[in-house]
Structure formats: structure tokens, C-alpha cells
N, C-alpha and C positions, 0 to 999 in steps of 0.2 A: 504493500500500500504506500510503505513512504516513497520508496520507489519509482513508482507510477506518480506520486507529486512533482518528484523532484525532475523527470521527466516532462510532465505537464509545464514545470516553471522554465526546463529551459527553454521550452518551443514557443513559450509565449513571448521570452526575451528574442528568441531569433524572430517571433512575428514584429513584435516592435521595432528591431532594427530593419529588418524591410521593409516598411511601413516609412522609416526614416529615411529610407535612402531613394523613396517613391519605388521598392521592388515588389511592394505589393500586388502587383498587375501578376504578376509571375504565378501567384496561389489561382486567380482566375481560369490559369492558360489549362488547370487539372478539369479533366471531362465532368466531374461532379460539379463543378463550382461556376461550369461556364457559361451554364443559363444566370448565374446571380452577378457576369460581371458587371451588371449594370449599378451594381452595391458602389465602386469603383466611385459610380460619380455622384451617390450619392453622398458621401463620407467626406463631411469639413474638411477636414487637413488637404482633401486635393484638390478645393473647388480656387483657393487663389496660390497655393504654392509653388513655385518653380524649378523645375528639376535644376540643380546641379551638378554640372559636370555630365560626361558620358556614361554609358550604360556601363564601359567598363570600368571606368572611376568610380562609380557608385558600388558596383559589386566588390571593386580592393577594398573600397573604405568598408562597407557592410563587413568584410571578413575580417577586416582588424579590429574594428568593432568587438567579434565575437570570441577575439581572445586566437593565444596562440596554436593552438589544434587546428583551427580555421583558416590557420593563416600559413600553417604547413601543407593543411591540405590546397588551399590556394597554390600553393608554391608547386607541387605536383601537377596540379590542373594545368599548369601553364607550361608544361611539358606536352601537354596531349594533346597537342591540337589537330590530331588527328578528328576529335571532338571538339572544339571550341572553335567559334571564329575567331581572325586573326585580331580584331581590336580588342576583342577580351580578352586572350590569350597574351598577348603585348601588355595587355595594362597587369594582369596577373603576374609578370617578370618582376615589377618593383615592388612585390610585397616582399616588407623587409618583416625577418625575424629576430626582431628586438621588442625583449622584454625585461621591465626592471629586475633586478637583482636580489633575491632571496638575501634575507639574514645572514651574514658570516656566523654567526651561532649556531644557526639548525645545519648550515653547511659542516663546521665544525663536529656537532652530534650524528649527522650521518657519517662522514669518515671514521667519527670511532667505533661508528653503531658497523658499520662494514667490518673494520679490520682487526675490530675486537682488541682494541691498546689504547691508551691517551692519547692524543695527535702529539703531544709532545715527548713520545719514546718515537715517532716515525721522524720526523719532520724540526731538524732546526730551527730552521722558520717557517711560518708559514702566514703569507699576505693574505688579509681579513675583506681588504679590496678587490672584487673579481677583476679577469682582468676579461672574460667576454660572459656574457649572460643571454642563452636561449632561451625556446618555448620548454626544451628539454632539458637541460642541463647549461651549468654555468662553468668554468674554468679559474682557479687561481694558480698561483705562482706559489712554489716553493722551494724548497734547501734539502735536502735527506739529511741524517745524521754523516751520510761517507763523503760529503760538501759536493754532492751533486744535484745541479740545476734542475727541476724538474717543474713537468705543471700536472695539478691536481683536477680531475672533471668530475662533476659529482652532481648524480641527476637530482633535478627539480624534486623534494621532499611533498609526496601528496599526487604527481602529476601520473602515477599508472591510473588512481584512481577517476583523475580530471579526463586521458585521453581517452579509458573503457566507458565509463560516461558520456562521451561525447558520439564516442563510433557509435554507443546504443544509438539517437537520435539519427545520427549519419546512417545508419541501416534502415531506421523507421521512413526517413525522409526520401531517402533513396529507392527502398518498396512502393510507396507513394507515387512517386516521378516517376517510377517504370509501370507502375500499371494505368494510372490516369493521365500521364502526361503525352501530346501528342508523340514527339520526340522520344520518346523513353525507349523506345526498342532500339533507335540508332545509336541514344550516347549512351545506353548500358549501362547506367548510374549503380546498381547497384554489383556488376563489375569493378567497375572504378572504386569505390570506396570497400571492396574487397580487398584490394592491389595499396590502398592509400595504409588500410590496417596493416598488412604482412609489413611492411616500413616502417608507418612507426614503430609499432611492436617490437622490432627487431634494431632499432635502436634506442632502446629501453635498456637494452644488456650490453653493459660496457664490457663484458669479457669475450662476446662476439668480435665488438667494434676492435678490441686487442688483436684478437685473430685474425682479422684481415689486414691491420696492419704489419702483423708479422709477417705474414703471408706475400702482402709489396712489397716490404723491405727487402725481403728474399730475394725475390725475385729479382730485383734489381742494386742486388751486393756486389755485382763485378759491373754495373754500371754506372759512371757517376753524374747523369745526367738527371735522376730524381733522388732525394734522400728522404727515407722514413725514418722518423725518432723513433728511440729504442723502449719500446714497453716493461714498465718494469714491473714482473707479473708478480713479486712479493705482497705488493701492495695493490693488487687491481681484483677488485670483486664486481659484482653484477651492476652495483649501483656507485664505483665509484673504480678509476682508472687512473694510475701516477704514470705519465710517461717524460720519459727525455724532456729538457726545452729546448729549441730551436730559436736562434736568432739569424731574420734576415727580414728584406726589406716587401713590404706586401705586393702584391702582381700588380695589383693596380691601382697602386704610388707612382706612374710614369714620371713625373716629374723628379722623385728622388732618382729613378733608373739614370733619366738620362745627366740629371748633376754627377752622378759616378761614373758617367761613359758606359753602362752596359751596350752592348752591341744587339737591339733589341731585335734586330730583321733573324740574327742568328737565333736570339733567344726564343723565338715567334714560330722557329721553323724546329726547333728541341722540343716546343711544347708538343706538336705535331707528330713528332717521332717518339715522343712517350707515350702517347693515345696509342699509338696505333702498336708498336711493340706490346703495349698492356693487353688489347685485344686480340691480335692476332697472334704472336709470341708466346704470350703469359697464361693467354685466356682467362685474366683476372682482371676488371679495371675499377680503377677509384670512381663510384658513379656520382660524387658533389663537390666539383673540382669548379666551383663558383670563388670567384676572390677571394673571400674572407678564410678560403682554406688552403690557398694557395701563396707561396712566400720564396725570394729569390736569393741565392745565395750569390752577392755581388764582389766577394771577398777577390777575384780578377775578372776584371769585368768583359774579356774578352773570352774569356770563356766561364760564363753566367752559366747555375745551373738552378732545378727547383727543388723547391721542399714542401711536403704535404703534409696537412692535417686532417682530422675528424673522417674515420673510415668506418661512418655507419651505413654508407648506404653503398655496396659493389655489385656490379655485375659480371656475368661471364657468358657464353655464346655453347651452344653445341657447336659439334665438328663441322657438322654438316649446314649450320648458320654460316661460320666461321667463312666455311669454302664459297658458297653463294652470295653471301652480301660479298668479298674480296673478287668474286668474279662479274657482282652483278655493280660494283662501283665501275672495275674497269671496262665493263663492256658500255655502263652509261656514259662516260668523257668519249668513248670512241664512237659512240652515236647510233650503238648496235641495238636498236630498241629492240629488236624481233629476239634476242637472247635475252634482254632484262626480262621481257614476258614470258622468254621460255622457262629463266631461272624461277621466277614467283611459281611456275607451277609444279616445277620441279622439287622444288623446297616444301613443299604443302602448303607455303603462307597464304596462296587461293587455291579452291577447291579444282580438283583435278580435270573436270568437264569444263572449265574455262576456257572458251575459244582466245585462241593465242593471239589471231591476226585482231582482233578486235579490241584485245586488251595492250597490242604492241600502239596500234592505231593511235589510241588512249594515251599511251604513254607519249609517242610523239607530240602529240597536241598540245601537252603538256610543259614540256620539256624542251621543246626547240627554239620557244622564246628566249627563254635562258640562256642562249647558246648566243645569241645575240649582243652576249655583252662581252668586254674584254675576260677570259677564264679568271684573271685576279681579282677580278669583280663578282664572282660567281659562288654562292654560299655552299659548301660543302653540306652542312648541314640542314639549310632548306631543301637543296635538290633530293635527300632523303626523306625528307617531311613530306616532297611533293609527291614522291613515289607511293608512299605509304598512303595519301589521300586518295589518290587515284586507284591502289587497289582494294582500298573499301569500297569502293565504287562496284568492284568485282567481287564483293563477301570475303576480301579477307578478316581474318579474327586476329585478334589485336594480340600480338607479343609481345607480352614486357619485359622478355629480356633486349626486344628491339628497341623497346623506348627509353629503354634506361641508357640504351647506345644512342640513338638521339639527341638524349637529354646533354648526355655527356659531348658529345660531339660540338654539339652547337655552344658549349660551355668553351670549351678550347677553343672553336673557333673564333669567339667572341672575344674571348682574351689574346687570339694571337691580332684579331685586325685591332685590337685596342694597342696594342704595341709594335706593331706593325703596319699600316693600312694596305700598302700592296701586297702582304703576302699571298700567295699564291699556293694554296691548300692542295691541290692538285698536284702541282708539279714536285711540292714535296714529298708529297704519298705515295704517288706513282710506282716512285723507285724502289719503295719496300714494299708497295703489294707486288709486284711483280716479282719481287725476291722471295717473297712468304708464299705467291705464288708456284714459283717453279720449284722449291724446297716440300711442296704438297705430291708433286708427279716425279715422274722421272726413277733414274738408279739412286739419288741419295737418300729422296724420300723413302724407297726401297728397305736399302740397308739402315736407313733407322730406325724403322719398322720394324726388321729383324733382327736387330741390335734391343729392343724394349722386349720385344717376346722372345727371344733366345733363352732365356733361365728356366721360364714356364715350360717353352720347348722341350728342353734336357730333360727337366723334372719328368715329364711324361715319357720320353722317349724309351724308357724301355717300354713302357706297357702299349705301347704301339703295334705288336703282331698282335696281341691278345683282342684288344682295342679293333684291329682289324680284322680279327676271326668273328666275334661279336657283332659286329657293323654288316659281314655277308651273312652269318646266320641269320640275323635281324631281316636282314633284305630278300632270303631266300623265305623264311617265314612270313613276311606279307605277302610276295609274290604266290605265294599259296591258297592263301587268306583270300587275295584278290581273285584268282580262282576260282576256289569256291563258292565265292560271293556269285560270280559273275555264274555259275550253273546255278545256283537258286533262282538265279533274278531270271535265267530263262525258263527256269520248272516253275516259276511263279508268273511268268507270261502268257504258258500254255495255258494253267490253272484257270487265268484270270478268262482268257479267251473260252475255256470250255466255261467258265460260269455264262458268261451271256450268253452260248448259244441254251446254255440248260432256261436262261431266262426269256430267253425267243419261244422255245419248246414252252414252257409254260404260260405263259400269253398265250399261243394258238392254239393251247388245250382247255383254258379259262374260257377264250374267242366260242370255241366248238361247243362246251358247254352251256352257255350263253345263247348260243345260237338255236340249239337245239328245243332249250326249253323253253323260245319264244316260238319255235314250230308246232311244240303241243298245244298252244293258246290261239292260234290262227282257224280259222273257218274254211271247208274246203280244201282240205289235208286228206290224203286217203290214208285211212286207215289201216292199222294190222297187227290185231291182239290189244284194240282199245287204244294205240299208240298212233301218232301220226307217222306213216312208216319212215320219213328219213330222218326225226327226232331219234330212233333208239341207237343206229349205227355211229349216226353223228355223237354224239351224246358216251358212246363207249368209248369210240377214238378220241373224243375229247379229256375223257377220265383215265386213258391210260397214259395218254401224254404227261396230264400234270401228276399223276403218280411215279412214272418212269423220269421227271424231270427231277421233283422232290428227293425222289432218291440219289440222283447222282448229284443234287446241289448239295447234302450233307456231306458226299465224297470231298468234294471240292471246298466244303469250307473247314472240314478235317485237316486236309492235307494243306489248307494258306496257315491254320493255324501251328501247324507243324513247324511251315517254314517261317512263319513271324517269330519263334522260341528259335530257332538257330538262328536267324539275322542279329538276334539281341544276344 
């Protein structure tokens, strides 16, 4: 019950913010409500007010409005515009995730409530002032006892209960939208805020968010073109994470960049080659590689490299993603539309009955204005957005591990024309999809193949005669099987065949008897022995037919039932 209150109070606070931001129109647009949108004009508040701002200005403010959950999920929405239009989708980009700053107190009581010690047996020091604060967790600075630099992340105290709270509403709302709303089958709302929960959810647990950053570090230990701070898993539980601190200058501070002389067309074109090494290399990538997590190590400026933060949210690609988007980038620069549409259907991302010349067509239409412009001029990461539009248009179903590649794509790219303006996305990628390309075919890909399965190889190798005496036994026992199947199915053909003629024979001896006994009822029948005389012969030949039929249909439904118990 209180439940259901507290439920009721928050949907009344998101009615009143719609209400505020004139989004009220939007409850009407639901098939129940839309005979009463005339309420609309009857209601003060809209007979002299003025909208301000745009539709998608109103919608960011209505979701910062509603608090930080809303305004993550906003931040995700603005990824998809696979579903949104483009000016809401744009105005959804500058919702920022700033919110004040929890108590150094209760921050304090969770670190000790985590690590089960006083903070002051961990932690020399430790700064009472955050130095960043989200919807989810906030960040301070600290000292260990072994005089290393560290910083402290420690989630918002109360906020599982604020985010599962709120998904309730976000599932209610979302139910709602998909069955009364016109639109609701197209944007999938309640998909979407499926995909919005596994995310936040999953970066609630700071000991995941460790493990993925182990997991880049790794990866990238013999190369020094990203650095991940080193997790210090002593101190890192669920709801709170000490890692390394990192000093360098933010991605986008240009102005500090270029007072230090970084070389930023180089820096622009590194950022490019860590995407795509993460993806196609790694098959691991940082998926919120937005500014604020991004930081430059300026220490020689001519060879600048980066440094990452906050790995809660990654993604990674199957093999067979992997191969298709790397073949379906290159065949889109080289203009080969009739392969992008054969790749989508190859891939499963649209359903296999997809006429190709019709969806290649499609793509052209699309895609050659684009072409139009100088290629430095040409967004790597729209021309994916546009593809992706285009084949919902043909029932593809939405991939999120596509969109988290999206997300992340047009993040880089964003950040390298912000330090760059000419760079040229293309001509940088090129050279390593066609490298990660030809390293997929060929003798090397070969021997590396059987360079990873060689151990498992050996391991079995002896039981490989047995293995293959087993495999022709097997094969020799179906072929058998299939045999014998195949003489039933023809002793069960004949069967079936003599059933209807036994059911012909019985019809023409019903027919006779029938016939007969309307010959004794007729007038002018000659008589013999009181019987009309062709009634009694007809009349026998009719009875012995469907007694001689009855008989052999029992035969016949004996013998199906014989062979229905061996088929099974």
C-alpha cells in the first residue's frame, strides 16, 4: 500500500513537470485520452501561457527537472536516434550530469561501512571536498598509508533505492506508451528502458566497473598510446572503488593543449586508433569516453598520449559483428552499396527475405548525398547512424551492442574534430581495417587459428581413432535407422491407400443398401416372395460389401497402429 502511494506521488510530480514545460499535450497523444484532448484547452495554465523554448528544450529541462535517473536516462536516449528525431536527440547531448554533492560524512560512513576499518587505518589523508559528484557516485582524493596518490569513488548512499524506484515508474510508463500510444510499437519504449536498467544497474557495482578497467589496462600494457590507472583491489568493494590518481590535462581544455604545443592533428588521429584497436583488436571498448572521462598526458607534447577514466559502461562485438561492420565500413567509402545490403542480410541484422536490390537502392538514396562533401567533412559516425535508420526501415531489430559502438564512435569522433577540424576519420581507419582485415583471411589468420587450438588439439589426439570408430558406428546406425524408417513409411503408404479403397467399398455398400430399401417403398415394383425383386439382391450385395469392408478396415487400423508404436 505504501508502495502504491509513493508510486502515485511520483507520477503526479512527473504530471506537474509536464504540465510545466506545456508537455502535457503528450498524455493526450494515449488512444484513451484522445477523445478528452479537448481538456487541453480547457485548463487555465494554457489559455494565455507561452511555450518556451523548443520541444527539445523543454523535454532536457523537464528531465533535469526530474532528478538524476532522468537525466541518465536522457543521456542514453540521445544515443538512439535510431528512435528520436534529430532536434530532440541534439538537444538530449547537453544534458549534463551534475548533481550536488553528498555529505563528506555519510561518504566517510560508507567507506568504512564497505571496508570494515576506520578511514583513518586506510587512508593518510583523505579530502572531505569531492573533487567530481554524479547522479551515481561522487569521487575524492586521497593519500594510502604507502604515500600513494589515489582517488576514492563511493556511490551515492540511498540511490539503488532512488534508481529501482524510479525504473518501477519507467516500466509503468513505458507499458503505457507501448500499448496506447500511437508510436509505441516503433520506438519500443518499453525495450528501451529494458536496455536503460541493465546500465544503470550494472554500474551500481564498483567491482565490475574495476574489472573492466583491469581488463583495458591489459590490454593495452605494451601500448603507450592509452593509460588505465591501476585498481587497487584491497580497498575496492561493491559500493566503493580506490584507484591510482592520474594527472593530466582534460580533452577538452584545447586551449591548455595548445599553450603546451601538443600536436593535436597527431593527437586526433591516436584517438582514432585506440577506438578502433579496442574494437576490432581487443574486442573490449570503453563505451563513455565523453570528456569528462577523458584526460591527456602532455608531459612531451609531440608525442601526447591518453588516459581514461570511469569504466562502467563497455562494450564488445561478436566475431561475426566484428567481420561485417569492418567489411561493411569498407565497402561503404568505396561506394559498394549492393555488398552493404548484402552484408545486413548476411549478418541477421535484417530479416533474411529482404530483397537486397531494394534495400541496396535504399541505401544509395541515402548515402550519396554524403558523398558530396569533401570525405574530411564526412561524419564517420553519422554515416552509421544513417545506415542503421535506413535499415529499420527494413525491420531491423535494434543491437545494442551496435549502439553502444555508435555511441562511442561519434564520442571520438566528436572529440577528435574538437581538436582537430580537418581530420579525416576515414583515411585514418582505413589502414587498420584493412590490416585487421587481411589478418581475419589468409595463411596467418590460419596459423593463428591453429596456434589457439593446438593444446585442445593434442589433449584429444589420442582418442581420435576411438573418437572415429564411434563417429562411423554412429553413422552406420542411423543409416539403418533411416532404412527402416523409410520401409514403414512405404508399408504405411500401402496401409493408408488400402484404407480408402476399404472406404470406397463401404460407401457403395451403404449406397446399395440405401438404394434398395427405397425400392421396397416405391409403387409398381414387381414383386417376389412379398419383396420388390431387385431390392433383395441389391440389398445383399450391399451388406456384404460393408461387412467384407469393416473387416479388413480393423486389418488396417491394427497394422497403422503397429507401425505408429515403432515410429515412436
Amino acid at each position: 500500500m505504501i508502495r502504491t502511494f509513493k508510486q502515485g506521488l511520483r507520477l503526479w510530480t512527473i504530471g506537474r513537470v509536464l504540465v510545466r514545460y506545456r508537455l502535457d499535450a503528450i498524455l493526450f497523444t494515449l488512444k484513451p485520452l484522445r477523445p478528452l484532448s479537448f481538456v487541453l484547452f480547457l485548463l487555465p495554465w494554457n489559455w494565455f501561457r507561452r511555450e518556451e523554448g523548443t520541444r527539445g528544450e523543454r523535454i532536457r529541462r523537464s528531465l533535469e527537472d526530474l532528478g538524476p535517473i532522468f537525466i541518465k536516462f536522457g543521456q542514453m536516449l540521445s544515443t538512439r536516434r535510431d528512435l528520436l528525431p534529430d532536434d530532440i536527440a541534439l538537444e538530449l547531448t547537453r544534458l549534463q550530469d551534475r548533481v550536488p554533492p553528498f555529505p563528506s560524512d555519510q561518504a566517510r560512513m560508507a567507506i568504512e561501512k564497505a571496508l570494515e576499518q576506520p578511514i583513518e587505518l586506510i587512508f593518510a589523508e583523505f579530502e572531505d571536498v569531492p573533487l567530481a559528484s554524479a547522479s551515481i557516485a561522487q569521487v575524492h582524493s586521497a593519500r594510502l598509508r604507502d604515500g600513494r596518490s589515489v582517488v576514492v569513488k563511493v556511490v551515492r548512499p540511498g540511490i539503488d533505492r532512488t534508481i529501482r524506484a524510479d525504473l518501477e515508474i519507467m516500466h509503468l510508463i513505458a507499458y503505457l506508451a507501448d500499448r496506447y500510444w500511437a508510436d509505441g510499437r516503433r520506438m519500443r519504449p518499453r525495450e528501451v528502458v529494458s536496455e536503460y536498467e541493465k546500465t544503470v544497474l550494472d554500474e551500481l557495482d564498483l567491482v565490475r566497473e574495476g574489472a573492466n578497467a583491469i581488463t583495458i589496462r591489459r590490454n593495452f600494457e605494451d601500448n603507450p598510446l592509452l593509460y588505465v590507472p591501476e585498481v587497487i583491489w584491497d580497498y575496492t568493494r561493491t559500493k566503493v572503488m580506490v584507484m591510482e590518481r592520474i594527472e593530466g590535462i582534460p580533452v577538452a581544455n584545447i586551449e591548455e593543449l595548445r599553450a603546451r604545443g601538443v600536436d593535436l592533428k597527431l593527437l586526433a588521429e591516436r584517438g582514432v586508433e585506440i577506438f578502433f584497436t579496442q574494437v576490432f583488436k581487443h574486442n573490449f571498448f570503453h563505451a563513455d569516453m565523453h570528456p569528462g572521462n577523458i584526460f591527456i598526458d602532455a608531459t612531451d607534447p609531440a608525442d601526447p598520449s591518453y588516459m581514461a577514466v570511469d569504466f562502467g559502461i563497455v562494450g564488445s562485438l561478436l566475431q561475426s559483428d566484428q567481420h561485417y561492420l569492418a567489411e561493411n565500413f569498407h565497402a561503404f567509402f568505396s561506394r559498394d552499396y549492393g555488398r552493404v545490403a548484402e552484408l545486413y542480410v548476411e549478418s541477421g541484422w535484417v530479416p533474411e527475405g529482404t530483397r537486397v536490390d531494394e534495400f541496396e537502392a535504399a541505401i544509395r538514396s541515402v548515402c550519396e548525398p554524403i558523398f558530396q562533401k569533401p570525405l574530411d567533412q564526412i561524419s564517420f559516425g553519422h554515416v552509421l547512424l544513417r545506415l542503421f535508420q535506413t535499415a529499420r526501415r527494413f525491420d531491423m531489430e535494434v543491437q545494442p551492442q551496435l549502439v553502444l559502438l555508435q555511441k562511442t564512435l561519434l564520442n571520438i569522433e566528436g572529440l577528435g574534430r574538437q581538436m582537430y577540424p580537418q581530420l579525416d576519420l576515414w583515411t585514418t581507419a582505413k589502414p587498420f581495417l584493412e590490416r585487421w582485415m587481411s589478418e581475419q583471411v589468409g595463411l596467418r589468420a590460419f596459423l593463428r587459428s591453429a596456434e589457439r587450438h593446438l593444446p585442445r588439439i593434442l589433449v584429444q589426439l589420442p582418442e581420435l581413432p576411438v573418437r572415429l570408430q564411434e563417429a562411423l558406428d554412429a553413422e552406420r546406425h542411423r543409416a539403418e535407422r533411416d532404412a527402416a524408417l523409410r520401409a514403414e513409411v512405404r508399408d504405411l503408404r500401402s496401409m493408408l491407400q488400402r484404407d480408402a479403397r476399404r472406404r470406397l467399398e463401404s460407401l457403395v455398400g451403404f449406397g446399395l443398401l440405401l438404394g434398395a430399401g427405397i425400392l421396397t417403398q416405391m409403387d409398381g415394383v414387381p414383386q417376389w416372395f412379398g419383396l420388390a425383386w431387385p431390392a433383395w439382391p441389391t440389398g445383399l450385395i450391399g451388406l456384404g460389401l460393408l461387412l467384407f469392408s469393416l473387416r479388413r478396415g480393423d486389418g488396417v487400423l491394427r497394422n497403422m497402429r503397429i507401425v505408429h508404436r515403432r515410429l515412436d
